[in-house]
C-alpha positions in Angstrom: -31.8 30.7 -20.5 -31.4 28.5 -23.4 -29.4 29.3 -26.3 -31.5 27.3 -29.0 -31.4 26.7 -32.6 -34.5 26.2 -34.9 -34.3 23.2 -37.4 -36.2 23.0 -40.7 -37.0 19.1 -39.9 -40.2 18.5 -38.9 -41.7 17.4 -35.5 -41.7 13.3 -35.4 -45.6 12.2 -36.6 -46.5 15.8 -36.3 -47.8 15.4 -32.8 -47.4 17.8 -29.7 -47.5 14.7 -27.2 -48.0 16.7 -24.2 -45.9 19.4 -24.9 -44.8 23.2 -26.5 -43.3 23.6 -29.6 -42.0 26.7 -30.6 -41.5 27.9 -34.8 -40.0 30.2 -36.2 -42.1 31.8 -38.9 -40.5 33.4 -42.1 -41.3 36.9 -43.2 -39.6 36.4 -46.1 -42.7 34.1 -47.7 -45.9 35.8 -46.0 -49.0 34.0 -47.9 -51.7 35.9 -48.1 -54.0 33.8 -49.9 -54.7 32.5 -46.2 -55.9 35.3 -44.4 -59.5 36.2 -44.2 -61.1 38.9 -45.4 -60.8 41.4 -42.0 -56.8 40.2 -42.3 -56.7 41.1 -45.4 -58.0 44.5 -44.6 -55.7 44.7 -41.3 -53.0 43.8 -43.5 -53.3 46.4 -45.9 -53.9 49.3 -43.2 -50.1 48.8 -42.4 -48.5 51.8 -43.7 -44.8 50.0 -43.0 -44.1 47.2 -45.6 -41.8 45.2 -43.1 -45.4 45.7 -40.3 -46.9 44.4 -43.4 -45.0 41.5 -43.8 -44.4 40.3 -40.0 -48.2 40.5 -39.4 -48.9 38.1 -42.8 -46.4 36.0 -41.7 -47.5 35.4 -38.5 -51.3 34.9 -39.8 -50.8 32.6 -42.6 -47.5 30.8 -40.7 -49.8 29.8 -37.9 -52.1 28.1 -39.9 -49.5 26.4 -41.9 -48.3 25.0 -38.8 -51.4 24.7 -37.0 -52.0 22.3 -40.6 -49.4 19.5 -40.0 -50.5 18.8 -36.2 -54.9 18.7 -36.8 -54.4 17.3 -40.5 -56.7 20.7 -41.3 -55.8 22.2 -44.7 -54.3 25.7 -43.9 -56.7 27.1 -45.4 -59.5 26.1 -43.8 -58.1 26.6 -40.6 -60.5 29.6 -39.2 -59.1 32.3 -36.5 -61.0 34.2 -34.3 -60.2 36.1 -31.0 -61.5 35.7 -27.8 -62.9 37.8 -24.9 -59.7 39.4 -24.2 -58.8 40.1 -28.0 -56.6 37.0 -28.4 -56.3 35.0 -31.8 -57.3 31.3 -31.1 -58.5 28.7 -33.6 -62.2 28.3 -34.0 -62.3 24.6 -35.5 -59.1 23.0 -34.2 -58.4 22.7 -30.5 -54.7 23.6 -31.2 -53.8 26.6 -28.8 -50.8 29.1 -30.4 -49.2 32.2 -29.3 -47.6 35.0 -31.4 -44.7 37.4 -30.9 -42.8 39.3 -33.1 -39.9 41.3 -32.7 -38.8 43.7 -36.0 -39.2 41.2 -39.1 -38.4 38.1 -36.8 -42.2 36.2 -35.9 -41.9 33.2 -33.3 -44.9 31.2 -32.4 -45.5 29.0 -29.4 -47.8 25.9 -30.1 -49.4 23.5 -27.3 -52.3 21.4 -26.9 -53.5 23.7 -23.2 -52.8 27.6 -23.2 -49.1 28.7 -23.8 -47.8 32.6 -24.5 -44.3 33.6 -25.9 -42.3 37.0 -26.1 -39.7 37.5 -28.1 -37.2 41.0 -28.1 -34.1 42.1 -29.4 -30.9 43.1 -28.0 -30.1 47.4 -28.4 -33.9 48.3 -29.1 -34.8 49.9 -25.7 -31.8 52.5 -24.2 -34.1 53.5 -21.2 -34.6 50.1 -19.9 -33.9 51.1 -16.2 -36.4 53.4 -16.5 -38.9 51.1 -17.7 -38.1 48.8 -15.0 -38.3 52.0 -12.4 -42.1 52.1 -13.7 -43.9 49.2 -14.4 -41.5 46.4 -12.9 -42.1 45.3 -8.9 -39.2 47.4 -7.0 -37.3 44.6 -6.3 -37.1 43.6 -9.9 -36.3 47.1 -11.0 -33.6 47.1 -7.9 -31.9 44.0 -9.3 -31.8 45.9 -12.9 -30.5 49.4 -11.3 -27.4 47.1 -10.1 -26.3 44.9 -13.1 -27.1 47.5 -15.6 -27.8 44.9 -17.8 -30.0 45.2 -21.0 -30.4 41.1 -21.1 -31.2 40.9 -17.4 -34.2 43.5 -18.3 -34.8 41.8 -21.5 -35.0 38.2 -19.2 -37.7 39.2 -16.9 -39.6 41.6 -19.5 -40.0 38.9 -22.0 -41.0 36.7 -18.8 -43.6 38.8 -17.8 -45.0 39.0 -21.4 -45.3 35.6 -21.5 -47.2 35.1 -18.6 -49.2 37.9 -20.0 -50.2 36.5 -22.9 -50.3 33.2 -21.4 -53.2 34.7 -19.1 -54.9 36.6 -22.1 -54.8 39.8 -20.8 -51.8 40.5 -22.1 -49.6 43.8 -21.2 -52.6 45.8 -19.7 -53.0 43.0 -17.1 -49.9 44.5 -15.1 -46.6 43.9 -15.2 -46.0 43.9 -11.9 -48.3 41.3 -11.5 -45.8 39.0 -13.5 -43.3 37.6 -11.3 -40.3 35.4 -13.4 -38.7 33.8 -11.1 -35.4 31.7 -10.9 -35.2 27.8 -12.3 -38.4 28.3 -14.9 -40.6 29.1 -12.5 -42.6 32.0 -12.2 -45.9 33.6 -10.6 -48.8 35.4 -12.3 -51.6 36.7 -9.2 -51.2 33.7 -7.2 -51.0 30.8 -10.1 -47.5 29.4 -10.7 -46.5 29.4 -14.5 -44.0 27.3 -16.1 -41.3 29.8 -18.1 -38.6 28.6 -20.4 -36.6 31.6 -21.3 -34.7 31.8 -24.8 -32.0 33.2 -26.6 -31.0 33.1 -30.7 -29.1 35.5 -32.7 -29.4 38.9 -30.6 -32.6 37.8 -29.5 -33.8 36.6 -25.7 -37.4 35.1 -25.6 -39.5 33.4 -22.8 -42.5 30.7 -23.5 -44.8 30.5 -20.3 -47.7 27.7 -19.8 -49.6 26.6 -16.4 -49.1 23.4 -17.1 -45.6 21.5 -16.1 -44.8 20.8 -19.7 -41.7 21.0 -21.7 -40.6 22.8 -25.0 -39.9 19.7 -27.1 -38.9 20.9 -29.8 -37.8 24.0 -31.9 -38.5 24.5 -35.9 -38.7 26.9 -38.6 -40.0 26.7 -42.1 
């Protein structure tokens, strides 16, 4: 686990090079002169205004990021979603991945597939019980012992990575995920890369299949 800070510079030549970088987008600017017209409509359906604001921040961050690395105005960047219901750029071969947590919105960005998580600290009081549920027994075992909130809060935001990293995301089982120790961890049989996390009261995990690094962590 990786106690990291985001810097406002930006990446050197705007180039991925083989690698993840992670952004923090703010909700505090949400530009919604760049969503499309079903965004605009999604956005709009949110009854909460902070919901509001996470989900056009994510949206219009994305493609301000996505922007500097394909030399694509943000604006003309085009999302759609795939088979499984994940956003993915139509006219850039950029891949992204998008989690939120309250009005905080991090996004993962990587030249093969990548998928991040992102959770606060004190926002589940059951988590044993979750574990108990969905988590393979020996995982929920482990979490029974320490009675630790950031030990469940490490493996869940593991296995959501790998999740979304798969595409399927949370309906594709969690106790399929496996987080392991030293980065590594297992989704049905294929080993995934994880880098778990932490800022603030937050602990977050970015998962890819490739062997590649997290080079680099930004915010606007």
């Amino acid at each position: 686990m990786t106690d990291v800070e985001f810097v406002r510079s930006r990446p050197q030549n705007c180039v991925l090079e083989g690698g993840i970088h992670v952004w923090l987008l703010s909700s505090a600017v949400p530009d919604e002169s760049l969503l499309s017209r079903e965004e605009t409509r999604r956005a709009a359906s949110f009854q909460s205004a902070e919901a509001r604001a996470t989900f056009v921040a994510g949206r219009s961050g994305v493609r301000r990021v996505a922007s500097l690395y394909s030399n694509i105005p943000a604006g003309d960047l085009v999302l759609e979603t795939d088979v499984c219901g994940k956003p993915v750029f139509a006219n850039t071969a950029i891949r992204f991945n998008l989690s939120h947590s309250g009005a905080v919105v991090v996004a993962a960005f990587s030249e093969s597939a990548v998928g991040i998580d992102v959770e606060a600290r004190g926002r589940c009081r059951d988590f044993a019980g979750i574990a108990n549920r969905f988590f393979h027994p020996a995982e929920a075992a482990a979490i029974r012992r320490s009675e630790d909130e950031g030990h469940f809060l490490r493996i869940w935001t593991g296995k959501e990575a790998m999740l979304k990293l798969s595409g399927e995301g949370i309906s594709g089982g969690l106790s399929d995920a496996r987080p392991g120790d030293e980065g590594v961890g297992v989704y049905r049989g294929k080993r995934v890369r994880l880098v778990g996390f932490s800022f603030g009261n937050l602990l977050g995990a970015v998962a890819s299949f490739q062997p590649v690094e997290v080079k680099g962590w930004f915010r606007f």
